[in-house]
TORNU-138865 format. One line per field, with one value per residue: residue number from 1; residue in one letter; x, y, z of N, C-alpha, C, O in turn. Coordinates in steps of 0.2 Angstrom, whole numbers. Layout:
REM residues N
num: NUM | ...
residu: A | ...
n.X: X | ...
n.Y: Y | ...
n.Z: Z | ...
ca.X: X | ...
ca.Y: Y | ...
ca.Z: Z | ...
c.X: X | ...
c.Y: Y | ...
c.Z: Z | ...
o.X: X | ...
o.Y: Y | ...
o.Z: Z | ...
***
This chain:
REM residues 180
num: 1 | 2 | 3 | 4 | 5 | 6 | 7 | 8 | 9 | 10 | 11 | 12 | 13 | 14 | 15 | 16 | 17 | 18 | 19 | 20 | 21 | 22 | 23 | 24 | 25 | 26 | 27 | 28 | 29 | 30 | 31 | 32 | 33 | 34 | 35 | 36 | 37 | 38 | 39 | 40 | 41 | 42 | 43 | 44 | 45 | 46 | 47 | 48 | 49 | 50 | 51 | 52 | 53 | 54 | 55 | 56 | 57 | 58 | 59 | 60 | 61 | 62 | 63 | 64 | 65 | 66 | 67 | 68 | 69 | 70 | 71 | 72 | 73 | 74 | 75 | 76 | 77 | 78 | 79 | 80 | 81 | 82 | 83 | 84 | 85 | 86 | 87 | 88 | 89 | 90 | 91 | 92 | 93 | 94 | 95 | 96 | 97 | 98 | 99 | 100 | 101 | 102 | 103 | 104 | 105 | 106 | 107 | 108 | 109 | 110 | 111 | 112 | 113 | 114 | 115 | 116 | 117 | 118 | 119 | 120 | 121 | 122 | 123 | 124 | 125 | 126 | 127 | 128 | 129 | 130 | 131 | 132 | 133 | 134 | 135 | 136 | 137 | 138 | 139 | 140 | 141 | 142 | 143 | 144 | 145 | 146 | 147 | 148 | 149 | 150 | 151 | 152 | 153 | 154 | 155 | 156 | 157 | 158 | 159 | 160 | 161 | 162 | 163 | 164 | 165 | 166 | 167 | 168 | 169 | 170 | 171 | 172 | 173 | 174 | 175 | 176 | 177 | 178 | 179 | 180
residu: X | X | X | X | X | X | X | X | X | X | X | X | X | X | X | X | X | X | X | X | X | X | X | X | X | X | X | X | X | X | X | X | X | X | X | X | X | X | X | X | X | X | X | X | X | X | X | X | X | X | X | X | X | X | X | X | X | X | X | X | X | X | X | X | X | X | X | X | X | X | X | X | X | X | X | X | X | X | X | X | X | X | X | X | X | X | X | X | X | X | X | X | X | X | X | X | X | X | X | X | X | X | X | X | X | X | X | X | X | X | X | X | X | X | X | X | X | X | X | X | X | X | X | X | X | X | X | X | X | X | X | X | X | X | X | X | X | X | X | X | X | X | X | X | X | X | X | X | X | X | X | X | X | X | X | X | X | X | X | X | X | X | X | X | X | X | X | X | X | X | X | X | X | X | X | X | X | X | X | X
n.X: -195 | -208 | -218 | -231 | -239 | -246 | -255 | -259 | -256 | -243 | -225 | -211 | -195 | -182 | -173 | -168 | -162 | -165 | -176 | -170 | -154 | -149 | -138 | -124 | -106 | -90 | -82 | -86 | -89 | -77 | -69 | -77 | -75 | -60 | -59 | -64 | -57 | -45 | -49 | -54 | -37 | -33 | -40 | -37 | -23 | -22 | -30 | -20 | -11 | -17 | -17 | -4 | -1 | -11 | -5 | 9 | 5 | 0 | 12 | 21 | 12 | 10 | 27 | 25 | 17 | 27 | 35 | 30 | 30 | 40 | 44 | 36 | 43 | 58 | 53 | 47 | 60 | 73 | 79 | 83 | 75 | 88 | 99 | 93 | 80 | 68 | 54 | 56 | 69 | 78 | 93 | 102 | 107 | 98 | 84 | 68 | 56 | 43 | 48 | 52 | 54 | 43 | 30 | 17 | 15 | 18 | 14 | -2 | 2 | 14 | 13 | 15 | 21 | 11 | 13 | 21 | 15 | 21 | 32 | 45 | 50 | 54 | 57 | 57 | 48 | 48 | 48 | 61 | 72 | 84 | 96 | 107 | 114 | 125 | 128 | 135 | 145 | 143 | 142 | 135 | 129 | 120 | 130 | 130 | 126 | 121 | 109 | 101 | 90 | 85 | 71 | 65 | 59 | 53 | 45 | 35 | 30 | 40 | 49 | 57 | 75 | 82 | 98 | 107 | 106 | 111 | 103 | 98 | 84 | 79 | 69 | 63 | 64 | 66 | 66 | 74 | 83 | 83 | 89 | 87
n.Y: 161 | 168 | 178 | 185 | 185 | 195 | 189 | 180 | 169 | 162 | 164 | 154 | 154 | 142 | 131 | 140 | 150 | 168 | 181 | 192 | 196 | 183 | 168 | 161 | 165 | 171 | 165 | 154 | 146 | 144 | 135 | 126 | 121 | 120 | 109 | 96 | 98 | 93 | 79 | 72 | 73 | 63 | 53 | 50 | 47 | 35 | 27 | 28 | 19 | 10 | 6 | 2 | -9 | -17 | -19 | -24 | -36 | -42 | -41 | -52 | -64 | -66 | -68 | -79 | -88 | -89 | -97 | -108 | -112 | -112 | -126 | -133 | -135 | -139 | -152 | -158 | -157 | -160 | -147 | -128 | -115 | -109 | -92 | -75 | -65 | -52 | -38 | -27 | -23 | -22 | -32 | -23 | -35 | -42 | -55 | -52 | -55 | -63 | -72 | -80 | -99 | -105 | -99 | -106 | -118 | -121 | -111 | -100 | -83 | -73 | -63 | -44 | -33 | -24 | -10 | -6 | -6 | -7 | -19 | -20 | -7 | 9 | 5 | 4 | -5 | -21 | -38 | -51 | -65 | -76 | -89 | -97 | -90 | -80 | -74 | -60 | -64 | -65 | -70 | -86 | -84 | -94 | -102 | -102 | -114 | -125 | -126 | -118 | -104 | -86 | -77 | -59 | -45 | -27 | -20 | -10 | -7 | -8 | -25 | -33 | -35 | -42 | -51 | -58 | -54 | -41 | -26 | -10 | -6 | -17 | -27 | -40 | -55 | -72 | -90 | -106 | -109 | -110 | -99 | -87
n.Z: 33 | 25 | 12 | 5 | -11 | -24 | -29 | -19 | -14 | -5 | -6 | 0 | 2 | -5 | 3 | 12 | 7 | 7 | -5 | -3 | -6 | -7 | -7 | -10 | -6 | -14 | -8 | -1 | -10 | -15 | -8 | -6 | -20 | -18 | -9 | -15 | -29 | -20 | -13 | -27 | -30 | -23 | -26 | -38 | -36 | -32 | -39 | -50 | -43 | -41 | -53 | -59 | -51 | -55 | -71 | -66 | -60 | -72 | -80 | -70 | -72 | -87 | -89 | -82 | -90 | -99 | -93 | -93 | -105 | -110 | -101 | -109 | -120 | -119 | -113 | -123 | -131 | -125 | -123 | -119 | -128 | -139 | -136 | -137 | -133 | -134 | -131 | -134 | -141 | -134 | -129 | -139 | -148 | -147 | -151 | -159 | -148 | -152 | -162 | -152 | -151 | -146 | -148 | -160 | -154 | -141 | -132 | -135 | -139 | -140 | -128 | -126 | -115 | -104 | -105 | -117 | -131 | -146 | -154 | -153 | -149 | -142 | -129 | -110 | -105 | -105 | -110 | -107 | -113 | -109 | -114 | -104 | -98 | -90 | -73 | -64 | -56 | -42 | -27 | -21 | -31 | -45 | -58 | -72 | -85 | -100 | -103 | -93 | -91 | -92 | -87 | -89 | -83 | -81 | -67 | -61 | -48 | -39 | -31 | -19 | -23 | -36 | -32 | -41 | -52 | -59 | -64 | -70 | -75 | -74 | -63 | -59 | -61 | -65 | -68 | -72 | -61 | -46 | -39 | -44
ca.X: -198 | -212 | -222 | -239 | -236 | -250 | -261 | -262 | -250 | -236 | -218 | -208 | -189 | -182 | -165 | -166 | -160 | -171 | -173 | -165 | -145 | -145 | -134 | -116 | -104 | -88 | -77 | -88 | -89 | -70 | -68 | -80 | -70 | -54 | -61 | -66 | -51 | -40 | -53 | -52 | -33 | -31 | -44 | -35 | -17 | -24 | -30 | -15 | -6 | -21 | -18 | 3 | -2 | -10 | 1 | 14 | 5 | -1 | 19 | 22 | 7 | 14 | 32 | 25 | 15 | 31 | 39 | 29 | 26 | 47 | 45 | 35 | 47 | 61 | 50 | 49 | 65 | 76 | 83 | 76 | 78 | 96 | 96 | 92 | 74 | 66 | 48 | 61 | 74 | 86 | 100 | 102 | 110 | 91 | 79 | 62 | 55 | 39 | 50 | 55 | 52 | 39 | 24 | 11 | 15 | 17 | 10 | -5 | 5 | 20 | 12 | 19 | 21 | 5 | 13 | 24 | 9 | 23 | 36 | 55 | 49 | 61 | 52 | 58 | 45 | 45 | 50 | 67 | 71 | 91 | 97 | 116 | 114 | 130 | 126 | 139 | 148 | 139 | 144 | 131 | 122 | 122 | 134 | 126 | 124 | 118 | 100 | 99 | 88 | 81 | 64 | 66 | 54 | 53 | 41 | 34 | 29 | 47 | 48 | 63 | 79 | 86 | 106 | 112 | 103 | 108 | 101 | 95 | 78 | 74 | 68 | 59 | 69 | 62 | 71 | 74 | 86 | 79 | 93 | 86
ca.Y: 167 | 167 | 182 | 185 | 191 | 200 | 182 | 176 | 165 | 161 | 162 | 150 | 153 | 134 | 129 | 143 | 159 | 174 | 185 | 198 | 196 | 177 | 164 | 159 | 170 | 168 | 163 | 149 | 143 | 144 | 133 | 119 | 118 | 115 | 103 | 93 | 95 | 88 | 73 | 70 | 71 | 59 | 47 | 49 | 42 | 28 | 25 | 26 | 15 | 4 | 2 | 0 | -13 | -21 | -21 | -29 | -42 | -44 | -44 | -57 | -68 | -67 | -72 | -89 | -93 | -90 | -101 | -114 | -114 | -115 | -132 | -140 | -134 | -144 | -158 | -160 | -155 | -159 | -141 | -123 | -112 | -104 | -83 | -67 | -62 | -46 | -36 | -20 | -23 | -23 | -28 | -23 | -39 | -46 | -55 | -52 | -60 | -65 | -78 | -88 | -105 | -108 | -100 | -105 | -124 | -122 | -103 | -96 | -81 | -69 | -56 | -37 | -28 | -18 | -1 | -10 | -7 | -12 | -26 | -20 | 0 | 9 | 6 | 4 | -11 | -26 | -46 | -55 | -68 | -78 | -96 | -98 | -81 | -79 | -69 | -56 | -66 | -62 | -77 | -89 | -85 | -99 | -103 | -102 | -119 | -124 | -126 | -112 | -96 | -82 | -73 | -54 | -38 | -22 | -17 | -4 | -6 | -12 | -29 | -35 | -35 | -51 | -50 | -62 | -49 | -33 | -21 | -3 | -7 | -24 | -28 | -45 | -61 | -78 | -94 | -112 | -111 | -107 | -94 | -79
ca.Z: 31 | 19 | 10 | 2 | -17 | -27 | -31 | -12 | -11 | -1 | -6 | 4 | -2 | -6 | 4 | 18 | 3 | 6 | -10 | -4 | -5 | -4 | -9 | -7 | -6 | -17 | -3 | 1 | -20 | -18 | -3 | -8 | -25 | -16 | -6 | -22 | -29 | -16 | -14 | -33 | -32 | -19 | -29 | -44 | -37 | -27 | -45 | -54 | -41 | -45 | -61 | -59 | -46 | -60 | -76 | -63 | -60 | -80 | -81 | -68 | -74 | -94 | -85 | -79 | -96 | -104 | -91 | -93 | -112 | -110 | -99 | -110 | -126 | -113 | -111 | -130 | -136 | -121 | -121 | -118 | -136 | -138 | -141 | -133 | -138 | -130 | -134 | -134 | -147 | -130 | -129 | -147 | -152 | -146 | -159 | -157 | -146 | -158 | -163 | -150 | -154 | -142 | -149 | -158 | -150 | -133 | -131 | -142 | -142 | -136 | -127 | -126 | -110 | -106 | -108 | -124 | -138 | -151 | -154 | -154 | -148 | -138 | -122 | -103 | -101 | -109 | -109 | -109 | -113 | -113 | -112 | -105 | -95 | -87 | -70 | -62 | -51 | -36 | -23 | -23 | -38 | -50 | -63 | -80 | -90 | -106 | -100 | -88 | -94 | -85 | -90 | -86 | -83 | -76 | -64 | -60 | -40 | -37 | -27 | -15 | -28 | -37 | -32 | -45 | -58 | -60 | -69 | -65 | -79 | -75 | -58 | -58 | -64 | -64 | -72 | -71 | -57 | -39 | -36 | -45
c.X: -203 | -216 | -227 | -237 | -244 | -256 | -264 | -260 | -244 | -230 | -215 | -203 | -185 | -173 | -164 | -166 | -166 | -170 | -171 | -157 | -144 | -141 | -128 | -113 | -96 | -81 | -78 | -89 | -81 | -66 | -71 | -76 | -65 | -55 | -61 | -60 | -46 | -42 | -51 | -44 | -29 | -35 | -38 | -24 | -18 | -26 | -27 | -11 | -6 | -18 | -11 | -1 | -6 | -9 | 3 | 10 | 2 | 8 | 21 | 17 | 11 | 22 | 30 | 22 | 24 | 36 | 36 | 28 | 38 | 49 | 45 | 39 | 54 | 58 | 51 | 55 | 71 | 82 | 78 | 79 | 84 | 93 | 95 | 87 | 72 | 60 | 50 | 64 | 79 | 87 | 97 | 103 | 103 | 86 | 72 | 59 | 47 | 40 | 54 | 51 | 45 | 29 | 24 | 10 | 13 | 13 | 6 | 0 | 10 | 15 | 17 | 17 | 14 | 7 | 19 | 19 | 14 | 30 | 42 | 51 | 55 | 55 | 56 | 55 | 46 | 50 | 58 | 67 | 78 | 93 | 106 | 118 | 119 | 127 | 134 | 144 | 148 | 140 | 138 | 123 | 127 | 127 | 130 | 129 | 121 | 112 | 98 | 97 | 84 | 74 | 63 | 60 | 55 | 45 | 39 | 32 | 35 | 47 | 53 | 69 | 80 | 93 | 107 | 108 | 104 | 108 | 95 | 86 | 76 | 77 | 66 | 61 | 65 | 68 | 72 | 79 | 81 | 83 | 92 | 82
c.Y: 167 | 174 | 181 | 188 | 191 | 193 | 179 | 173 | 165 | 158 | 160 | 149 | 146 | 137 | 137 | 153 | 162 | 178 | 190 | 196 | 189 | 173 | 165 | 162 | 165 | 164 | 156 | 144 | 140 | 138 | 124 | 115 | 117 | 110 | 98 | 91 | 93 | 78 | 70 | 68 | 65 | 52 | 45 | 45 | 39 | 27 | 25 | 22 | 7 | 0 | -1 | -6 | -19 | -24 | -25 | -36 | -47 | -47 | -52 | -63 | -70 | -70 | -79 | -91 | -95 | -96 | -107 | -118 | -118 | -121 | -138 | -140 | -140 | -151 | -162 | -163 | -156 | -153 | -135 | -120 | -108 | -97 | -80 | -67 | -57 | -45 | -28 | -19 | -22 | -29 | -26 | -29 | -43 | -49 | -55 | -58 | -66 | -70 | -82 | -94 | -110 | -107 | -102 | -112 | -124 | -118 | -101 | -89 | -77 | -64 | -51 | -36 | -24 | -11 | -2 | -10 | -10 | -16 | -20 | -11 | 2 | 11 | 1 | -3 | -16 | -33 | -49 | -60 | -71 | -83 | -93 | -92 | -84 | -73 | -65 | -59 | -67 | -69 | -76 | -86 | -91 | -97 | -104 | -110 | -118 | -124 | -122 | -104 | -92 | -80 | -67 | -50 | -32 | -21 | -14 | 0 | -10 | -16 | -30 | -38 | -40 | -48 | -53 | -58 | -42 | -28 | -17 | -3 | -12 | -26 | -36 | -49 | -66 | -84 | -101 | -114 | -107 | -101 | -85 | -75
c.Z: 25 | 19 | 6 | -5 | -19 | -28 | -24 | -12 | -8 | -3 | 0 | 0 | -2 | -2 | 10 | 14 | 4 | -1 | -10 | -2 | -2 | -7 | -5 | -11 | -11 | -13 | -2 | -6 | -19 | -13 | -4 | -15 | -24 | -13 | -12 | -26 | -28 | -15 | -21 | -34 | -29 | -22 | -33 | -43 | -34 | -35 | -50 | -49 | -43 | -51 | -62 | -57 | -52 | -67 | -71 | -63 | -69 | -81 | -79 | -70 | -85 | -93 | -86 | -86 | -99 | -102 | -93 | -101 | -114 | -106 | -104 | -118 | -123 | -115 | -116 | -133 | -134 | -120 | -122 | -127 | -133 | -143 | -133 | -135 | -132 | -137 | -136 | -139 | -143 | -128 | -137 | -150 | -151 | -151 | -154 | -153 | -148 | -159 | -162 | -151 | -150 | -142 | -157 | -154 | -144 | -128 | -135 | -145 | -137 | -133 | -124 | -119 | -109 | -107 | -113 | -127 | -145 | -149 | -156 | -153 | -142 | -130 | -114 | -101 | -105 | -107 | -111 | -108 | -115 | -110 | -109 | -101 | -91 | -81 | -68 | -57 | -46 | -32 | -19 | -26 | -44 | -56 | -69 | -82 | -96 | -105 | -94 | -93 | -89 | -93 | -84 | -86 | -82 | -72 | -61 | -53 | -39 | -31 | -24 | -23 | -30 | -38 | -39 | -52 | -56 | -65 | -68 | -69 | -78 | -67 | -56 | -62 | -63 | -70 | -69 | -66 | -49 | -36 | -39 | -44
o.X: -200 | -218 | -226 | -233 | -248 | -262 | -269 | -264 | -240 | -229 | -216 | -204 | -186 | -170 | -158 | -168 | -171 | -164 | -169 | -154 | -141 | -141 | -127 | -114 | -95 | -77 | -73 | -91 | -79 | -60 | -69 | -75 | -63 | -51 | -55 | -59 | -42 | -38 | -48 | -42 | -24 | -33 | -35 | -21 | -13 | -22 | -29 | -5 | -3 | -18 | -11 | -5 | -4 | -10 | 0 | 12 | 2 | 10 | 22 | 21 | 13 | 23 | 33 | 23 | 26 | 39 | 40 | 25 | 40 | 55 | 48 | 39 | 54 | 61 | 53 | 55 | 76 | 87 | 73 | 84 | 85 | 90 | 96 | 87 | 74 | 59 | 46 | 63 | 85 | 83 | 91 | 100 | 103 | 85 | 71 | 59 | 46 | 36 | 57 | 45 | 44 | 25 | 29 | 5 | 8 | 10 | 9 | 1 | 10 | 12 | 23 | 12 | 12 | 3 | 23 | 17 | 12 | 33 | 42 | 49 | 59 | 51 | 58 | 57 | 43 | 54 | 60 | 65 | 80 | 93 | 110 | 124 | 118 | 125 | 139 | 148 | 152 | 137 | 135 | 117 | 133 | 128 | 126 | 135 | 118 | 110 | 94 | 100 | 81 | 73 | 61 | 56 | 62 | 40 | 41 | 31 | 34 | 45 | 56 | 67 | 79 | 94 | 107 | 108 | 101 | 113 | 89 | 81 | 70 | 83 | 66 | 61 | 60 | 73 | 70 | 81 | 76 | 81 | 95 | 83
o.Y: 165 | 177 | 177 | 193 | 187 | 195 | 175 | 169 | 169 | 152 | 163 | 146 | 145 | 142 | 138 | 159 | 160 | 178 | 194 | 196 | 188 | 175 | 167 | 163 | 159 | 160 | 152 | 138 | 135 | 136 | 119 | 109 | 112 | 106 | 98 | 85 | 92 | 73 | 65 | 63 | 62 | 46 | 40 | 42 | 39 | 23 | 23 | 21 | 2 | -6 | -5 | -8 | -24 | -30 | -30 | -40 | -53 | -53 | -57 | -68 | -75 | -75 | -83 | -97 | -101 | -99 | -112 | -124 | -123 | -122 | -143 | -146 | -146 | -154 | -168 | -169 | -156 | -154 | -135 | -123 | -105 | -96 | -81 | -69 | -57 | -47 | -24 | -14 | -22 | -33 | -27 | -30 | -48 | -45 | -57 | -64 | -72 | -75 | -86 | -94 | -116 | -110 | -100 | -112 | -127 | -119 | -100 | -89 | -78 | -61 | -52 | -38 | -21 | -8 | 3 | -16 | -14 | -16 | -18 | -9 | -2 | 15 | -5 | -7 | -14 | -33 | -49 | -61 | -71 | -84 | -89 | -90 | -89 | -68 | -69 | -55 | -69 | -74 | -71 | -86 | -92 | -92 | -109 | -112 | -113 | -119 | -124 | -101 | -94 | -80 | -68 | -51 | -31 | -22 | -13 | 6 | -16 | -13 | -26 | -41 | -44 | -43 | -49 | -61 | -38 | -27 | -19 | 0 | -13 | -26 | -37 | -47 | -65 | -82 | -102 | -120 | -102 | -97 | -80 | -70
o.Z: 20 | 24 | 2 | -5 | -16 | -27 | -24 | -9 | -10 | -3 | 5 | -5 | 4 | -2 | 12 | 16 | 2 | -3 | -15 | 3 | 3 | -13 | 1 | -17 | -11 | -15 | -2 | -5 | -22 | -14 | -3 | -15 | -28 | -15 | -14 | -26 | -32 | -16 | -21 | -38 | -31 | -20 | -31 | -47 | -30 | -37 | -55 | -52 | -44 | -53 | -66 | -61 | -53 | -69 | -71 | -66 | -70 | -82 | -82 | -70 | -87 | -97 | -89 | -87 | -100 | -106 | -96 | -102 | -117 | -107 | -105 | -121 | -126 | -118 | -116 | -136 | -138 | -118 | -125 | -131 | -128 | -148 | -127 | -141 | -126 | -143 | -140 | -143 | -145 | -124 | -139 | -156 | -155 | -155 | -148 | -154 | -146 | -158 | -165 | -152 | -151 | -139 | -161 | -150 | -142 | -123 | -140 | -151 | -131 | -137 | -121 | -116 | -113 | -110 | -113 | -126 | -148 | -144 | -162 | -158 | -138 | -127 | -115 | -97 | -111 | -103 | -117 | -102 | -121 | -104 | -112 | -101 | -88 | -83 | -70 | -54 | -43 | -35 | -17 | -25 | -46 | -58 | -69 | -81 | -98 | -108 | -90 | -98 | -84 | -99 | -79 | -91 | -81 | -75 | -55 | -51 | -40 | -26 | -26 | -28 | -27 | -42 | -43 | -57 | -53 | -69 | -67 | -66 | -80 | -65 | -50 | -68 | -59 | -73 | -63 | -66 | -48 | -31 | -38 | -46
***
């Protein structure tokens, strides 16, 4: 619909609106804005699943340096370091794990947990680390020795269990025996 105004030219209303009584109505504002915000909410947890999905594997990837910085400490030393260390301060009897004997030699450095910003905080996530680990008894899981250690985590997309480890905060085990 177009009209002539006072100069001779031709209004042509843009997008269909006549000037009398057009636009969108508040129903149809209110409808478009849920739309929106469902789409946004369904982004935004596929993007925090994202982001777990990659701590864990920063976890799992910090794990294997530590394994292998503990080979070549081994390879050295003919034994792994004795002790408890953690990036938590758990257990309590645990020493920092900063100063297991493996960096700055074998590893540039310890790294923390991604959602661990500090060293011994009381935090849910973070790195263990213990020579001589006694497991539960659990038939066929290993027998602890002098030179057996594990290197623990939690993770936060929980993966198939480790039997011969239990414990309701740490999920993801690794260690110099093949049974954990």
């Amino acid at each position: 619909m177009s009209r002539k105004n006072k100069k001779g030219f031709t209004h042509t209303p843009k997008f269909g609106v006549t000037p009398k009584g057009g636009g969108f109505t508040l129903i149809e504002l209110l409808v478009v804005v849920a739309i929106i915000s469902l789409l946004s909410s369904v982004v935004f947890a596929s993007l925090n699943t994202a982001r777990a999905k990659g701590r864990d594997a920063k976890r799992i990837s910090d794990l294997r340096q530590f394994q292998n910085a503990l080979e070549l400490y081994y390879a050295k030393y003919g034994s792994y370091p004795a002790g408890v260390y953690s990036t938590t301060g758990y257990p309590l009897n645990s020493a920092d794990m900063s100063t297991l004997p493996i960096a700055p030699e074998f590893i540039s450095k310890i790294s923390l947990d991604p959602k661990n910003t500090t060293d011994l905080g009381v935090n849910d996530y973070g790195y263990y680390y213990a020579r001589n680990f006694k497991v539960n008894g659990t038939a066929g899981c290993p027998a602890a020795t002098s030179n057996d250690y594990i290197l623990a985590t939690r993770l936060e997309i929980t993966k198939a269990g480790t039997p011969c480890f239990n414990n309701s905060s740490i999920n993801y085990v690794i260690g110099n025996t093949s049974k954990y």
